[in-house]
VEXKE-733448 format. One line per field, with one value per residue: residue number from 1; x, y, z of N, C-alpha, C in turn. Coordinates in steps of 0.1 Angstrom, whole numbers, plus 5000, padded with zeros to 4 digits. Layout:
// residues N
num <- [NUM  ...]
n.c1 <- [X  ...]
n.c2 <- [Y  ...]
n.c3 <- [Z  ...]
ca.c1 <- [X  ...]
ca.c2 <- [Y  ...]
ca.c3 <- [Z  ...]
c.c1 <- [X  ...]
c.c2 <- [Y  ...]
c.c3 <- [Z  ...]
//
This chain:
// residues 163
num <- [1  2  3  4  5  6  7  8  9  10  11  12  13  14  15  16  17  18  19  20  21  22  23  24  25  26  27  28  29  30  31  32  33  34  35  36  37  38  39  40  41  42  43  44  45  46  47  48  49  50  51  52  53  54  55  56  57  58  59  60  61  62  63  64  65  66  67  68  69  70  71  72  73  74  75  76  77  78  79  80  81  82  83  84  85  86  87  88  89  90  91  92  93  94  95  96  97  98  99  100  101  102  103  104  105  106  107  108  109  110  111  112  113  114  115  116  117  118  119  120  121  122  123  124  125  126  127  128  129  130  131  132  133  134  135  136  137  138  139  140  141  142  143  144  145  146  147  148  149  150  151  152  153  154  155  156  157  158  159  160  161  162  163]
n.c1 <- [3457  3441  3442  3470  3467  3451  3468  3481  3477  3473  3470  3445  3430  3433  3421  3390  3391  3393  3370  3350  3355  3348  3315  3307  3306  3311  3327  3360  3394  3420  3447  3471  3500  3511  3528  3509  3491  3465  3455  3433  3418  3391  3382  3363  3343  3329  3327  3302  3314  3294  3282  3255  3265  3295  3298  3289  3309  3328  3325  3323  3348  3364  3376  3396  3380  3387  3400  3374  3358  3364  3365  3340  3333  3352  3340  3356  3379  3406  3439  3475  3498  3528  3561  3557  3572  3586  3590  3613  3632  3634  3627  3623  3594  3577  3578  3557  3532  3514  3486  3486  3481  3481  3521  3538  3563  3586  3589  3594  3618  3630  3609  3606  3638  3630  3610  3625  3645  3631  3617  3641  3650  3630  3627  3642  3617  3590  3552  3534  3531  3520  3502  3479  3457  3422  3389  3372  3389  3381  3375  3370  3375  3375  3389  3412  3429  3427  3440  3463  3479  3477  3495  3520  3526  3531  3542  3543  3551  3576  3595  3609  3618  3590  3578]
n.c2 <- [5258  5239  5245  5236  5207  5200  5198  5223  5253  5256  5226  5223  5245  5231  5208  5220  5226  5203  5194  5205  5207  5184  5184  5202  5193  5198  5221  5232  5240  5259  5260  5273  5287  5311  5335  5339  5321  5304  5308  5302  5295  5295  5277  5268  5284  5317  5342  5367  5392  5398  5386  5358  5330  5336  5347  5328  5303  5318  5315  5290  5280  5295  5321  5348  5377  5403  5403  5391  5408  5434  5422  5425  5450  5466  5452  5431  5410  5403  5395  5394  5404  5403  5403  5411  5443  5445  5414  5410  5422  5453  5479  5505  5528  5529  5566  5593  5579  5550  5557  5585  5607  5630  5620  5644  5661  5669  5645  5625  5614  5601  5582  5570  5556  5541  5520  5508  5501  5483  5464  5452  5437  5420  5405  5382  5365  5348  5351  5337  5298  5274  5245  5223  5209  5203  5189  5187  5192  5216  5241  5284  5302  5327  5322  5306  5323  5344  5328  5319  5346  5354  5331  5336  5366  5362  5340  5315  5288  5290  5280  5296  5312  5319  5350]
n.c3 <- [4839  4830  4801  4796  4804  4785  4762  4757  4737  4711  4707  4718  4697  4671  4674  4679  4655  4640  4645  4641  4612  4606  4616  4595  4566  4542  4544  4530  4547  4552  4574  4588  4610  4633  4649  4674  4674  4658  4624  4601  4568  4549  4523  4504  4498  4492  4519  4537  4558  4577  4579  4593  4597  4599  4627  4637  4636  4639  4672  4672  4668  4684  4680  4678  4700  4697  4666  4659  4662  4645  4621  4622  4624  4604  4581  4566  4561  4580  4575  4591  4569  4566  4589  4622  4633  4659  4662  4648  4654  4649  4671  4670  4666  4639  4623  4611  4633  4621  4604  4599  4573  4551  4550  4567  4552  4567  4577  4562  4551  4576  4577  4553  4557  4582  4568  4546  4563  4583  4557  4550  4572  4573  4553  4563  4572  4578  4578  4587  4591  4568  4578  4580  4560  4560  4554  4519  4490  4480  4460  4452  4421  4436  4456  4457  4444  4466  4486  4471  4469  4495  4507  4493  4498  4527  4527  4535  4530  4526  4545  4563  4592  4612  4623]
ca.c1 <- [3462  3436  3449  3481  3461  3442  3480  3486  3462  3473  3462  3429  3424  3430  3404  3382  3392  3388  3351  3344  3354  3331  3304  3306  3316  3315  3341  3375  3398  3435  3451  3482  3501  3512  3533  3500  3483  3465  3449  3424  3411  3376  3384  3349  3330  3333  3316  3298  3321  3289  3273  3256  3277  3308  3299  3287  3318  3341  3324  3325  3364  3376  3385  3401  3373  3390  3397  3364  3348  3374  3361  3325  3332  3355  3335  3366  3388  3418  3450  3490  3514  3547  3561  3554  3585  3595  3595  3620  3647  3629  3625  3612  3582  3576  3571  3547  3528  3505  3470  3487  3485  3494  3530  3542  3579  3595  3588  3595  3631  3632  3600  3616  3645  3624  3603  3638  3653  3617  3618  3657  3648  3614  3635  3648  3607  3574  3547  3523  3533  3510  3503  3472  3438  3403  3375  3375  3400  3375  3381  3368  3386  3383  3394  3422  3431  3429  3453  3475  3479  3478  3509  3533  3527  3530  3559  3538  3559  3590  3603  3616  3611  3580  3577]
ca.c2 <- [5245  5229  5242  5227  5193  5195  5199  5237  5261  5247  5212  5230  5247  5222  5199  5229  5229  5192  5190  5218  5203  5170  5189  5210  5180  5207  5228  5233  5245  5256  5261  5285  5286  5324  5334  5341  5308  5294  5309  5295  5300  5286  5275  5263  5295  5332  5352  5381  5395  5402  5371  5348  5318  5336  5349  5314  5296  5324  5314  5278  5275  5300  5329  5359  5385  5410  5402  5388  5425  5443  5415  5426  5465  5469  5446  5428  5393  5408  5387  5400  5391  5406  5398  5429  5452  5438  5404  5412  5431  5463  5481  5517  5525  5538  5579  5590  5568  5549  5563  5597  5608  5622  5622  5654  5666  5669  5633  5614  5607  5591  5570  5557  5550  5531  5512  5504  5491  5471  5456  5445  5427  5409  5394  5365  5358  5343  5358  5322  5289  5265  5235  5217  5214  5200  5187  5182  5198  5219  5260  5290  5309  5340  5322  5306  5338  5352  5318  5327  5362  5350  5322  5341  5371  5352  5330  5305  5277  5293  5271  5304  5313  5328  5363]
ca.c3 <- [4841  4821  4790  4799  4807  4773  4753  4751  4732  4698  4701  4715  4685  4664  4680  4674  4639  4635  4654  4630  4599  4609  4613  4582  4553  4528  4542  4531  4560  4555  4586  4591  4622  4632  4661  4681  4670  4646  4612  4591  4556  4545  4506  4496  4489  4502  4533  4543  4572  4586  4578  4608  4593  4605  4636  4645  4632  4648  4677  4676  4663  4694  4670  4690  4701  4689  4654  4652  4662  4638  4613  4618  4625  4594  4567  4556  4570  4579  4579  4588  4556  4567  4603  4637  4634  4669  4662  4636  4655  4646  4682  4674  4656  4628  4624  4621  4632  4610  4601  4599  4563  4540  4562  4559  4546  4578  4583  4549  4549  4580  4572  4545  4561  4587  4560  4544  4573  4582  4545  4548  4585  4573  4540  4563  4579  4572  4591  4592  4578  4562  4587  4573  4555  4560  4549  4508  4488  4467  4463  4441  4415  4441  4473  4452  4445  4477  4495  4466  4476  4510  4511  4488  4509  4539  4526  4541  4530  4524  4556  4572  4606  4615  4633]
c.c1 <- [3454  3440  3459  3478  3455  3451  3481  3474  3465  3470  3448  3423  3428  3421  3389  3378  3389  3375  3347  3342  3344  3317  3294  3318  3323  3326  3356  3383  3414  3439  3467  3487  3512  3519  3527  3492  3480  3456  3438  3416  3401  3381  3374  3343  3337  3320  3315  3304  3305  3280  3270  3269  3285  3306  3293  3300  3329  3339  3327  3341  3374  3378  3383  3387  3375  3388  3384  3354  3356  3368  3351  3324  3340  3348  3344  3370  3402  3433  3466  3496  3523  3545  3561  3570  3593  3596  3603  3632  3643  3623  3620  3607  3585  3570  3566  3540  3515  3490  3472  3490  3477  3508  3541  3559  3588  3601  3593  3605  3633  3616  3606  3625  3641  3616  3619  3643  3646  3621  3631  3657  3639  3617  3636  3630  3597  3566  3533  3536  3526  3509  3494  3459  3430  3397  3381  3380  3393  3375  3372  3380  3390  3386  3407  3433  3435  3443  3461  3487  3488  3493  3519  3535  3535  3545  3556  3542  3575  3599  3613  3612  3597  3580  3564]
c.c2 <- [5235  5229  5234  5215  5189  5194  5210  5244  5257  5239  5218  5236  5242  5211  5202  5231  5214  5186  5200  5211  5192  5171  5196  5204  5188  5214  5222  5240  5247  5262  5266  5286  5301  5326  5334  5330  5306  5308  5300  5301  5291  5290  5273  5273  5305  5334  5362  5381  5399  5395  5363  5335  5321  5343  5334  5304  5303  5320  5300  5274  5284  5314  5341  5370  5396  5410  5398  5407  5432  5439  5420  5442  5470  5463  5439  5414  5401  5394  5397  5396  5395  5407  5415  5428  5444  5425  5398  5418  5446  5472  5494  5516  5536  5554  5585  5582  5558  5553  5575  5602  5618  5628  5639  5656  5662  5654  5617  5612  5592  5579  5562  5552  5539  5517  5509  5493  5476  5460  5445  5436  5415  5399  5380  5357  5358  5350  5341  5312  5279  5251  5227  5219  5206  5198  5185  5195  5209  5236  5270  5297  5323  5335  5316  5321  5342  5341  5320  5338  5359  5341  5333  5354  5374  5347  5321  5292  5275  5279  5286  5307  5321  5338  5370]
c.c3 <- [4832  4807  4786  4796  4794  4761  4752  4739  4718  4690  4701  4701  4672  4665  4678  4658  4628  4636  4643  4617  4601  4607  4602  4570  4543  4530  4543  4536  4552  4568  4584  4607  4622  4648  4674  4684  4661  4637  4602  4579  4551  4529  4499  4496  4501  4512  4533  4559  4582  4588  4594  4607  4600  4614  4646  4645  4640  4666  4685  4673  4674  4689  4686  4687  4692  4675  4646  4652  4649  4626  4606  4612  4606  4579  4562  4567  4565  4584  4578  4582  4560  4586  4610  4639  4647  4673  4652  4642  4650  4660  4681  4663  4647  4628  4612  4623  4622  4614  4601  4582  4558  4551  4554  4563  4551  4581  4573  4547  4560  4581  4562  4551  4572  4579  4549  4553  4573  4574  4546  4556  4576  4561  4546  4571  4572  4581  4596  4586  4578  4573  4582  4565  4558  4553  4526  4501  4476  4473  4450  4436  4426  4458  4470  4451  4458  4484  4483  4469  4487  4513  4505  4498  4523  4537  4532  4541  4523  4537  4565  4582  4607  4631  4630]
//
């Protein structure tokens, strides 16, 4: 109920995201909105996934437990660019399943034809779309780069639905 009371988990982490930027003048914030919640890309300089900075910042902005362990455990900032098979109209999974490789013989027609189908659904969706930015509007060549990557990807401001 208090979420409720405080506007839904949305505004909260945007309040998060604006107490944040206040704090930290220097950063550049874009902000992404994802069928789960919100996203955010730090544009003013890169991180060590295993950096204090970003275990203090994941801490103070909310960020999901999970992805923040996955974050730390794999070394990397992982984000989803294409939308989850079943919020696409895509209802069984893929065989076999992923992390099984290399996929053997038996199994490669109808993988493609699953990754087929997939591709032909996810044509009409975004999987974020761009909602706002933060703090001063300043970026490197490799974080450009990376929100490059990242929107087209994304389709971030395609204006199509997000799944």
């Amino acid at each position: 109920r208090i979420v409720e009371w405080r506007g839904g988990p949305e505004r909260i982490a945007l309040a998060r995201i604006r107490q944040y930027s206040a704090t930290h003048p220097e950063a550049h914030l874009r902000v992404y909105r994802t069928p789960a919640g919100l996203r955010v890309l730090a544009m003013h300089r890169t991180f060590d996934p295993r950096g204090p900075e970003v275990s203090e910042s994941f801490a103070v902005l909310g960020a999901d437990p999970i992805y923040a362990r996955m974050c730390l455990h794999q070394n990397c900032f992982r984000a989803r660019v294409s939308p989850k098979p079943w919020r696409i109209g895509i209802g069984r999974h893929i065989r076999p399943r992923p992390g099984t490789w290399p996929v053997k013989a038996q199994y490669q027609a109808a993988r493609a034809e699953w990754i087929e189908a997939y591709e032909r659904a996810a044509q009409g969706f975004a999987s974020c779309r761009y909602v706002d930015s933060f703090g001063p509007r300043t970026d490197t060549p490799a974080t450009r780069r990376v929100q490059t990557l990242h929107d087209e990807l994304c389709r971030a401001t395609s204006g199509l639905p997000i799944a």
